[in-house]
N, C-alpha and C positions, 0 to 999 in steps of 0.2 A: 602533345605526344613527342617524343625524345627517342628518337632512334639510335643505335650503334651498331655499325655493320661491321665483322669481325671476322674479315678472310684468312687463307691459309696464305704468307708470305715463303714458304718453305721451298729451295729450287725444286726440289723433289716431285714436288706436287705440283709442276706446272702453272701457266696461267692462269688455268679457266677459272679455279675459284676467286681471284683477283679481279677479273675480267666484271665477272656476272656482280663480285660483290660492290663494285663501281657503278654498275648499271643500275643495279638497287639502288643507291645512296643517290644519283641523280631521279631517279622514278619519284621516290620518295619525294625530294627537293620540289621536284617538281608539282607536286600533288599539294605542297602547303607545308608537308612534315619539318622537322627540324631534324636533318638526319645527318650522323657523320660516321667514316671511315677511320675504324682504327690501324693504325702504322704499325706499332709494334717494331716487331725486330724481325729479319728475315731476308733474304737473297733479294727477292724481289722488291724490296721498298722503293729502288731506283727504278720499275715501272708504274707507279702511282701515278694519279693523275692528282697533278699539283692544285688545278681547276676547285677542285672538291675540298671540301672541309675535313680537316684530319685532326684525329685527338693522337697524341701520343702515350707510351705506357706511362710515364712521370703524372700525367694529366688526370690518369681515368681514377688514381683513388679516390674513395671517399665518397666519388661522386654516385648519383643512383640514377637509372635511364628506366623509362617506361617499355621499353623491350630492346632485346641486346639478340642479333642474328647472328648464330656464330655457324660461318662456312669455313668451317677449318680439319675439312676432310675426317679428321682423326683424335678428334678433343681428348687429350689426357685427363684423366681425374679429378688432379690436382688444379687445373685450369677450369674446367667443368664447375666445380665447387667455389671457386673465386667468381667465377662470370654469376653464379646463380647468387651470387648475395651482393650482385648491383645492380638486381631488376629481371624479371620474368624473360625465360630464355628460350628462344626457338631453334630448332637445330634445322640446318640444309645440307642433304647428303650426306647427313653423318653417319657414321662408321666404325669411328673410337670404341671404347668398352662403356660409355656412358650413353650410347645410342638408345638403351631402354630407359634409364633415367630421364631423359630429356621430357618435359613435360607436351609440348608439342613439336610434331618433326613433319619435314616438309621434303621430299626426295623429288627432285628433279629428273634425278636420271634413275631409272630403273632399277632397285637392288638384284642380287640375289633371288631366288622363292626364298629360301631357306631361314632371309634376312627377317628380323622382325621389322613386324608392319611400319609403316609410316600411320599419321594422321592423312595425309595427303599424297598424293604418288600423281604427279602431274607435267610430265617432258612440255606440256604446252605454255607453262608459266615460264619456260626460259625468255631471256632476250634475245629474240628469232630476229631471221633478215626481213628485211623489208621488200629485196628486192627478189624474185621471184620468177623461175620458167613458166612459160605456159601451160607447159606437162614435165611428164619425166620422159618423154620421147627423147629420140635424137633428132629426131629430123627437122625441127627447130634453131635448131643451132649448133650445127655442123654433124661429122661423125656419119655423113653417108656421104656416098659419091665422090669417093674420094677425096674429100674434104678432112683435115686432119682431125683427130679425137682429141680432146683438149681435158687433160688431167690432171685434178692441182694435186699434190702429195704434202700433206702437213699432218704432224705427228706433234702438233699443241708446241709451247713456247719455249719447252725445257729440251725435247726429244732425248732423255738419258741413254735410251737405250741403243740411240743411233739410228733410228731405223729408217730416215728418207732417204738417205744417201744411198744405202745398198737397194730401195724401192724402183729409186728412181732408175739404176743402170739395169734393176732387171727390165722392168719395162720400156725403156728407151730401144726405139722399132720403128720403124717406117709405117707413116700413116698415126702415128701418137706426137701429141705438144703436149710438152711435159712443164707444169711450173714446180718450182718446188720450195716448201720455204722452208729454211735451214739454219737455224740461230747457232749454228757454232762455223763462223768460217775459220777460215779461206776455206773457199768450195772450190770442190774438182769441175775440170772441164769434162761433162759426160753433153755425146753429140744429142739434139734434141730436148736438152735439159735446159732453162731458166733456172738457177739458183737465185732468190732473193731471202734475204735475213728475216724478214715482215712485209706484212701485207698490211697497213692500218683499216682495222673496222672489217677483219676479215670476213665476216657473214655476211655482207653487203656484196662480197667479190664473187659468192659460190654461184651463184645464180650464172656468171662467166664461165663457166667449165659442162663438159659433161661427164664427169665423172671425178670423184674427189677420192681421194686411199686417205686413212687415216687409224687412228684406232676408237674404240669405244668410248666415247665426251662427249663433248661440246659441239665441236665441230659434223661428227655424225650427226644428230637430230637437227641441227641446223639445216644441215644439208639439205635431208629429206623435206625439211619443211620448205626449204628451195626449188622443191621437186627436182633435183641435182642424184641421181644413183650414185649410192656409196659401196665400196668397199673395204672390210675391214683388214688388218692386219695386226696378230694382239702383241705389244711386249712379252707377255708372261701372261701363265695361266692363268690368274682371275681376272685380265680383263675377257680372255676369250671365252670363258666363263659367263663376264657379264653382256658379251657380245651375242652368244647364243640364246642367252636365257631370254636376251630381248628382241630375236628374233631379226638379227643383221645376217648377213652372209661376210662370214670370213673365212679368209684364205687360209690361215694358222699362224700359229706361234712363232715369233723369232725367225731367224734362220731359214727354217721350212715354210712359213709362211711367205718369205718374200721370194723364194724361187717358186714357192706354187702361185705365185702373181702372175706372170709370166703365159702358166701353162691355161689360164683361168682366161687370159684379156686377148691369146692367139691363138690362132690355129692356120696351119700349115703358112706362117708368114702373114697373115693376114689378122684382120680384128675377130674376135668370136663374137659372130652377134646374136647367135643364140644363145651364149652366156650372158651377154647384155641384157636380152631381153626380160632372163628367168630374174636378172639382179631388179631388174627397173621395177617388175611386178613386186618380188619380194620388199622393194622401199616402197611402194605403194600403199602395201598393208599396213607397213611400220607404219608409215606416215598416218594411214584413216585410227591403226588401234590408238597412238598417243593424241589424237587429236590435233595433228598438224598437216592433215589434204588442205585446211582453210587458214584463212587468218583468225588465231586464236581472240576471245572476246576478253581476256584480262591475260596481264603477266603479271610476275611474282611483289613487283610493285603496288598493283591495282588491288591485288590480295592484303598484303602485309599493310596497306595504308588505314583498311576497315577496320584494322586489330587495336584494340588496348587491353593487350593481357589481363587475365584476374588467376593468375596462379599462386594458390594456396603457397606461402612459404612454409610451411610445414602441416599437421593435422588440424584440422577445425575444430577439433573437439580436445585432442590431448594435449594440442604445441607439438609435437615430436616432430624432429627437422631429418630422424631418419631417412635415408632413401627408401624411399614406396614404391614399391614394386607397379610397373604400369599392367591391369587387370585388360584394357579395352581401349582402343584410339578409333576417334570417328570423325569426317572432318571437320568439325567445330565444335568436340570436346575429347578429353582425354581420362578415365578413370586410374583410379589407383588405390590400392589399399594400405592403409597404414598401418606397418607393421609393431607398433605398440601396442594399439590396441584393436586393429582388424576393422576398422572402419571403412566401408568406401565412399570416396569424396574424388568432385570431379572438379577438373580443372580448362577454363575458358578461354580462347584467344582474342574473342570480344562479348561483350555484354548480353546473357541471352534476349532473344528478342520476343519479348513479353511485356505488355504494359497491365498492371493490376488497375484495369481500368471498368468500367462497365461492361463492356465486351467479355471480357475475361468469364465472368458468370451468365452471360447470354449468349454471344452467338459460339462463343469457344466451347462451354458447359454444355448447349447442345449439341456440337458437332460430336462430343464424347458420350455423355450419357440420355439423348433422345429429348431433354425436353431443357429449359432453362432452370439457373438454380431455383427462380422463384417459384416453378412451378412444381419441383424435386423437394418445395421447403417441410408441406407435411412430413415427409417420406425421412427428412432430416432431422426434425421434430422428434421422432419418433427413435432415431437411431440415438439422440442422446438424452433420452428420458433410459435409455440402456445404460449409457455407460455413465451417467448418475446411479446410477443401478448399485455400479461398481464402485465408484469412489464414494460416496457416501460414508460405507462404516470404515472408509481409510480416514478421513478427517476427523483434525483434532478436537478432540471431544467429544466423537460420536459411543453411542447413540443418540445421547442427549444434545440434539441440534438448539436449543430456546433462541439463542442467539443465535439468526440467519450468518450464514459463513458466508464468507465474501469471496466469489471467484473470481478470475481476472482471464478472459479468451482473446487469448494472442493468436489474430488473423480470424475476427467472429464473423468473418461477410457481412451474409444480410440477417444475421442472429438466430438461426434457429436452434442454435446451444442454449446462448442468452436467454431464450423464449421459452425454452424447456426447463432453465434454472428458477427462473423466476416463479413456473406455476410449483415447483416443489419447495417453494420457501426462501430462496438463497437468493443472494444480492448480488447479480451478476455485474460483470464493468467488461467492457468490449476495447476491441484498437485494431484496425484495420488499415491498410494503405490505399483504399479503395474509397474514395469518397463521396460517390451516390450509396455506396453499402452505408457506411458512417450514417449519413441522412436517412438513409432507410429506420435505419434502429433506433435513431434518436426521433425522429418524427410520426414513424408508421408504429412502433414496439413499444415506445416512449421511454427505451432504457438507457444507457449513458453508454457511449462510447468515445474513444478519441480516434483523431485522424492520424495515420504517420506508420513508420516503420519502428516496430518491437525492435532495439532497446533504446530506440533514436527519440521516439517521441518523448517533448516535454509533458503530453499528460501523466503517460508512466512515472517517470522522473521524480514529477512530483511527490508520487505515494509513497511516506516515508517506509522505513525497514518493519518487515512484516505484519504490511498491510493487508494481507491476504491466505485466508486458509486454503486455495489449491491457486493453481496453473494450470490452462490447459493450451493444447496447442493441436488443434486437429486435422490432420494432413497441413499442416504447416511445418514443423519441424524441419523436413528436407529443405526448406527453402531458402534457407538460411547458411552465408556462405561461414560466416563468425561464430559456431556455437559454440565457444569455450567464454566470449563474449556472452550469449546469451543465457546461458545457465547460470555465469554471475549473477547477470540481474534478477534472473526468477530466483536464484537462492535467496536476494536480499528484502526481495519482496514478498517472500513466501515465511507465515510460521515455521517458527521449530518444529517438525513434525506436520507441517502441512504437505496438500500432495500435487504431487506432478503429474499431469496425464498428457498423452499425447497416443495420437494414431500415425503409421506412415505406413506407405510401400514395405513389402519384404523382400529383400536380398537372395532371403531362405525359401523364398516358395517355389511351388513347382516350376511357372513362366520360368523362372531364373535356374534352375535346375535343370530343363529341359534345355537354352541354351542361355548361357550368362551374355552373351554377344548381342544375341536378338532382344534379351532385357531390355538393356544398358541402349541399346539403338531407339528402343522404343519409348524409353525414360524421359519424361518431360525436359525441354530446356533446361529448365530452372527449379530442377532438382539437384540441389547442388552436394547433398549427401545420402546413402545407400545403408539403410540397416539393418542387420541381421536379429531376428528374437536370439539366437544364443552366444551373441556377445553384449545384449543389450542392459544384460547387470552388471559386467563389469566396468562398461563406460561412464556408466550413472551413478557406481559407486565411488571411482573415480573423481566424480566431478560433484560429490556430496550428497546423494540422495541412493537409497534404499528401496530397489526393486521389491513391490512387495506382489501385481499380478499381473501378465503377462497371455494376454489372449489373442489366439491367432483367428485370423479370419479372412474373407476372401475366397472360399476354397470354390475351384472350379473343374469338375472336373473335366469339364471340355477341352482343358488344355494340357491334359497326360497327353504322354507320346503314344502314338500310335493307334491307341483304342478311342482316345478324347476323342477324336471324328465323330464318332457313332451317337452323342451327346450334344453335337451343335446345335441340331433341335431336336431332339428329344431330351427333356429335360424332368422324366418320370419313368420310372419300372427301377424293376429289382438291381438290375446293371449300373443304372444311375447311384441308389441307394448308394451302391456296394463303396465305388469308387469314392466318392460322399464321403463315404464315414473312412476308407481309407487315408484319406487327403485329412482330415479332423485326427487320427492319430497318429500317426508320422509329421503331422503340421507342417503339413505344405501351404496353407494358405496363402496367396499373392500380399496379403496387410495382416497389420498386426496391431492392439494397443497395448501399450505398458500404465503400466500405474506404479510410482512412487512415493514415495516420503523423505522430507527434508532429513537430514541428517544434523544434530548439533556443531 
């Protein structure tokens, strides 16, 4: 895996992203990865650490990374769209106009409500200090009995707006030790004040103070997680904005904010410690809601190291490099719909974790539907002696079958399609990635199958062009992250006029009607595409084949809103009926099968 970490160098924007994206690029390093820091152009390139591996912009063409971290506050477009055609891209903090776009996003610091969602919203993956109060007391480490209050005042590496300097003279008071750091000298001599330019490794020093002023960053959540009580004070309204919404206590805005410092840290000449205390409680909270009272169990390193992106570069089914609209973010996948042809296809920031192994149809098959596949296999049997039913008078040359038609079930398990083709005359062929299933049907069914993944396997391969009057693929279809890949090969392996069948999940049923969010959460890992019945002829028309019938099914009506309750067991009377046949004509059903025909 091939890293590139892509901070914002902009003075504008401060350190911090620079900071945390160095810390990344060692985490990484350190972990095994092969990860580097891109330079770029920018104010700050003369704080880089030289230590670190750095690509420059002359470097990065051409070249392709296995994922590319871009912390660059506010990613333009134009940049957005370069970075995403050198490799699978994950956004940190981002905030640009391409924040929805981003296939997976990772917010550290608390947006907005207002903001759309992250994939992940996690203050505890920062690079937090080490070093650490006992509590958020005072009484630990000075700030009673006269003992002076020790306040560091840091407003991040840029401070544009000026704001320690005027911090520091409000609060400079007998009974306060003021440090203050200040990157723009010469510093004024104010009585009680420390001016220093930098603090190296500054979240290492919080744990030194009792009380830290700052604004809404980096430096706040550190704090807390110092058990250090902060206060804020914001530049301009959308940090105070972001300070509120996350539950800080700040003083205000500008100007007014730093003379109400003042009126907030004394009272009549002396320390308020009943404002201290109501602050200490309020970092308290902060600290348990982002999960930093403890030392956190991974950072943003220990995260990013388990990733090797699988994000779709455009539609699985159409190609369209469109941007797609993001439908749903969860932390370890992202939906999207393609707006060519309206497909949902989801995208991974590692491999889902599913082995097509034995398991997969025993102990997985019954934690879902009560007994194992082998023991569900009648019951399967049965289900596709049905939908032979259906394709039967769609294949070529029916009705007159004399010559057994050759099917091919892409993903047959343990064969009970297979087992159903065969007693009606047809010549099934099986391929499964599961290979005690494989054994099963070649030794237990005695029918032919191969081992592998559809269209990877050399048994397929081999069967020359229109070896096969149908296709089927039954609750497989989804599983598949290539199907613009996969409908080539069944087109070349299927008669002119042979048919396509396939079963999958619906998009369109009630579950996903009721709430598309709770679907989509409850959607297996490695279902890596979402279909709807009424976009599902044009896709397939599209990709050469001829919807000819379309049957919904699944219908439950246990899972309407509001009345579905009354149905969770009782599953008979006229109430039942009713809902039943409502859900069969409006086609709500949760599944669906198509049937098609090849196309010349």
């Amino acid at each position: 895996m091939t890293f590139l970490v892509v901070p914002s160098l902009e003075k504008a924007h401060g350190t911090g992203h620079l900071t945390r994206s160095q810390d990344l690029v060692r985490s990484l390093r350190d972990m095994g990865k092969e990860a580097y820091l891109f330079a770029g152009s920018g104010e700050r390139r003369i704080a880089l650490d030289t230590s670190l591996p750095v690509f420059e912009r002359e470097e990065e063409k051409g070249r392709q990374w296995d994922c590319i971290v871009l912390d660059r506050f506010r990613t333009p477009a134009e940049e957005f769209e370069k970075w995403s055609a050198l490799g699978p891209v994950i956004g940190i903090d981002e905030g640009g106009p391409c924040r929805e776009n981003f296939p997976f996003l990772i917010d550290l610091l608390p947006p907005l409500p207002r903001t759309a969602p992250a994939n992940i919203c996690d203050p505890s993956l920062l690079p937090l200090p080490h070093a650490r109060r006992a509590s958020f007391s005072l009484s630990d480490s000075g700030g009673r009995d006269g003992s002076p209050l020790r306040i560091l005042v840091s407003f991040g590496g840029a401070d544009l707006e000026n704001t320690a300097i005027p911090a520091c003279r409000a609060l400079a008071a007998p009974g306060a030790l003021i440090t203050c750091l200040n990157p723009h000298p010469p510093h004024p001599r104010v009585h009680g004040v420390t001016f220093l330019d930098s603090l190296p490794d500054l979240r290492e020093h919080l744990a030194a103070y009792d009380l830290v002023i700052t604004h809404f960053g980096l430096t706040a959540f550190e704090s807390i997680h110092a058990r250090v009580p902060v206060l804020l004070v914001s530049p301009g309204a959308y940090h105070e904005s972001l300070a509120r919404a996350a539950g800080f206590v700040s003083a205000g805005t500008g100007a007014s904010g730093i003379r109400r410092l003042a009126k907030l840290l004394y009272s009549a000449g002396r320390i308020n410690r009943r404002f201290l205390r109501k602050l200490r409680s309020a970092c308290e909270e902060a600290a348990t809601r982002y999960g930093l009272a403890e030392p956190p169990a991974r950072r943003l390193g220990d995260l990013l190291g388990t990733y090797a992106p699988r994000f779709p570069k455009g539609c699985p089914v159409c190609g369209s490099r469109a941007r797609a609209p993001v439908i749903s973010r969860f932390p370890d996948r992202t939906y999207l719909r393609c707006p060519a042809c309206a497909l949902v296809y989801m995208a991974r920031p590692a491999p889902p974790p599913v082995a097509y192994e034995r398991a997969y149809f025993f102990e997985l098959y019954r934690n879902q539907y009560g007994k194992t596949y082998l023991e569900d296999f009648p019951s399967l049997v049965d289900a596709a002696r049905a939908r032979l039913d259906v394709m039967g008078p769609l294949l070529p040359g029916a009705p007159d079958l004399s010559v057994p038609p050759r099917i091919l079930d892409i993903g047959c398990a343990y064969g009970p399609f297979l087992a159903a083709a065969r007693e009606r005359g047809y010549d099934p062929v099986g391929i499964d990635p599961t290979a005690d299933a494989v054994r099963y049907v070649r030794e237990e069914l005695g029918l032919r199958a191969f081992h592998g993944f559809f269209p990877y396997s050399h048994g397929t391969r081999d069967f020359v062009a229109g070896s096969f009057d149908a296709v089927c693929l039954w609750y497989v279809i989804e599983h598949f992250e290539d199907l613009a890949g996969v409908f080539a090969e069944i087109r070349r392996l299927l008669k002119t006029g042979g048919v396509l069948s396939f079963a999958t999940p619906s998009f369109g049923g009630v579950s996903a009607r009721v709430s598309a969010a709770g679907f989509l959460e409850k959607s297996p890992s490695d279902h890596f595409t979402l279909w709807e019945p009424k976009h599902t002829a044009a896709i397939l028309k599209a990709r050469g084949f001829e919807l000819r019938k379309l049957a919904i099914s699944g219908h439950h009506p246990e899972r309407f809103p509001i009345l579905g309750g009354l149905f969770r067991n009782r599953r008979h009377g006229f109430l039942y009926r009713l809902f039943l046949r409502l859900s069969r004509v409006f086609r709500l059903g949760d599944t669906f099968e198509a049937h098609a025909v090849k196309l010349p």
